[in-house]
Every structure is written in structure tokens, then in C-alpha cells.
C-alpha positions as a Markdown table, in Angstrom:
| # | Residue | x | y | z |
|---|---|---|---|---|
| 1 | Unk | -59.8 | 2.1 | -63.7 |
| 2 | Unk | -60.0 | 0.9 | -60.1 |
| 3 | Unk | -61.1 | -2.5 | -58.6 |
| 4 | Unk | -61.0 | -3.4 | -55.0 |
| 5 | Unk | -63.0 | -4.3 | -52.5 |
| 6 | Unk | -64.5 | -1.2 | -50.6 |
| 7 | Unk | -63.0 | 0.8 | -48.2 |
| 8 | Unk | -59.6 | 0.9 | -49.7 |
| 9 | Unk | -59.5 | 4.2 | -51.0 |
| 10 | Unk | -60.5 | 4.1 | -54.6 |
| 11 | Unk | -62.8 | 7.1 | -54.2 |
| 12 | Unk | -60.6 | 9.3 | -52.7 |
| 13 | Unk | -57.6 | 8.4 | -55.0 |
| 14 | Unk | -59.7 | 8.7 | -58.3 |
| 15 | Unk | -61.2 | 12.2 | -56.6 |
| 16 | Unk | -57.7 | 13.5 | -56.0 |
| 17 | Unk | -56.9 | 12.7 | -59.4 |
| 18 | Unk | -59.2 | 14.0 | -61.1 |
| 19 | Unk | -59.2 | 17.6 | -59.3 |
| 20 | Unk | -55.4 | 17.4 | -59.9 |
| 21 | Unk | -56.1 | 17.0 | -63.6 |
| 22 | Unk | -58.3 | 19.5 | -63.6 |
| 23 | Unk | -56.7 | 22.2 | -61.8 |
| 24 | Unk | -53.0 | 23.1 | -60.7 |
| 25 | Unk | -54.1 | 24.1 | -58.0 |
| 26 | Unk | -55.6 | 20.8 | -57.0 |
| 27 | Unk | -52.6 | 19.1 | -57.4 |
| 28 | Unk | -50.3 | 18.0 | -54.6 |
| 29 | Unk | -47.1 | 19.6 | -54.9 |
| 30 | Unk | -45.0 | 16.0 | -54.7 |
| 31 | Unk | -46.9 | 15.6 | -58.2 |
| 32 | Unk | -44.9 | 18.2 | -59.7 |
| 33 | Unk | -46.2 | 19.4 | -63.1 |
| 34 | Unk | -47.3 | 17.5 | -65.6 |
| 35 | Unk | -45.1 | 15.8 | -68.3 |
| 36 | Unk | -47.6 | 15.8 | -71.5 |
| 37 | Unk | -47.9 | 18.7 | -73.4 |
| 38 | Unk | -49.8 | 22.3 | -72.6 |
| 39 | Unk | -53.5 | 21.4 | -73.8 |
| 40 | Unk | -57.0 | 21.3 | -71.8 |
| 41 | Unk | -57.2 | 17.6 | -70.2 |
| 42 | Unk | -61.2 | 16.9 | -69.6 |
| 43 | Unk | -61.1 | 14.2 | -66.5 |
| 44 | Unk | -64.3 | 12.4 | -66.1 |
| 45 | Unk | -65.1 | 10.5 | -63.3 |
| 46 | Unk | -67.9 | 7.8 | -63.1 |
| 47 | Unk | -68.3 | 5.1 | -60.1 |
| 48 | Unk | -69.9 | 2.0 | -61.8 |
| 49 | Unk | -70.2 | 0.3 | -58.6 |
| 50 | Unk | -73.6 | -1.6 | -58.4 |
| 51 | Unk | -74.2 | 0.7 | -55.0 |
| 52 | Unk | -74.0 | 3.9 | -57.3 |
| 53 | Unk | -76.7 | 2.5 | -59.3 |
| 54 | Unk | -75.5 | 4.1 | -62.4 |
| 55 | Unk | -77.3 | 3.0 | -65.4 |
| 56 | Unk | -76.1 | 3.0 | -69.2 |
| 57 | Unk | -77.8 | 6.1 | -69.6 |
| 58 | Unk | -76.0 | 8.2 | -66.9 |
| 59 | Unk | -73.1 | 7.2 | -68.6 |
| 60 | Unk | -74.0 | 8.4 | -71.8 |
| 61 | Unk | -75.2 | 11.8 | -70.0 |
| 62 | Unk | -71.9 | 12.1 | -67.7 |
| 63 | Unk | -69.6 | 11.8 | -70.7 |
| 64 | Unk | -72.0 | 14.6 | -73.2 |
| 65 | Unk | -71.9 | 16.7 | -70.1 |
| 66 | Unk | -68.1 | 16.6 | -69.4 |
| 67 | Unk | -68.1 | 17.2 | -73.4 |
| 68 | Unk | -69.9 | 20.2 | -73.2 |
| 69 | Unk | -67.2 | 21.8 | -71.4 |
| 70 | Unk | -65.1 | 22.3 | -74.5 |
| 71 | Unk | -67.4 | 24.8 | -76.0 |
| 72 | Unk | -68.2 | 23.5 | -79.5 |
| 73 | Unk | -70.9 | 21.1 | -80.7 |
| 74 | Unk | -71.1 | 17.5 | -81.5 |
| 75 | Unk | -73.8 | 17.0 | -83.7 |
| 76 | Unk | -72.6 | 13.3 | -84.6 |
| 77 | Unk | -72.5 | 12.9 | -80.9 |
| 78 | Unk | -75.9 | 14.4 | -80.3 |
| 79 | Unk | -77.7 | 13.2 | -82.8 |
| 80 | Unk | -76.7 | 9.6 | -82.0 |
| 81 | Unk | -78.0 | 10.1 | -78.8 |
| 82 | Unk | -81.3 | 11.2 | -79.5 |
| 83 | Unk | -81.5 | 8.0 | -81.1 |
């Protein structure tokens, strides 16, 4: 998590991350490789700045959707939010 006031760089640095987590070939090469074990890492980015206007439900959806990228269902998770 980030907090600043704007124009510091928060953006940029939680963009670089996360396309470094997703992707070696993202990631600056002073980063060097990664020290936690060989496994998929699912980054998930979400600016809750007031400007970004993102509501409980877009948070909800952003994480499902980021979910959705590890090919199996979540019927607990689905289910819950149909509720």
C-alpha cells in the first residue's frame, strides 16, 4: 500500500511493480530475480483514491477478475457474490 500526496510517484512505482511481478520481462534488471519460490504470483492493482471513484463493488469485481486468471472455479467465491 501507498499513501502520499499526489504527484509523488505512487502510480508509476505500484505500475512498475506490478508488471515486474507479472512478467520477467517487465522487471528492471537491478531487481534481479526473485527470492520466493517458482510459483504463479497474481499482482492486483487497485487505486482507491477518491479521484478514481472506485466503489466497493469494483473492488469485488477487480479481485474475481484477477482470480479468474488461475483457471479453476471458485464457487464459494462466486456464490458469495451473487449474494
Amino acid at each position: 500500500m501507498f499513501h502520499g500526496v499526489g504527484g509523488i510517484g505512487k502510480t508509476t512505482l505500484s505500475r512498475k511493480l506490478e508488471a515486474a511481478l507479472t512478467g520477467a520481462d517487465q522487471r528492471s534488471v537491478q531487481w534481479g530475480e526473485p527470492a520466493w519460490p517458482k510459483g504463479r504470483i497474481l499482482p492486483v492493482r487497485i487505486d482507491l483514491a477518491r479521484s478514481a471513484g472506485t466503489s466497493f463493488e469494483d473492488l469485488v469485481l477487480t479481485i474475481r477478475a484477477a482470480l479468474a486468471e488461475l483457471g479453476r472455479p471458485l464457487p464459494p467465491f462466486d456464490i458469495t457474490l451473487r449474494r
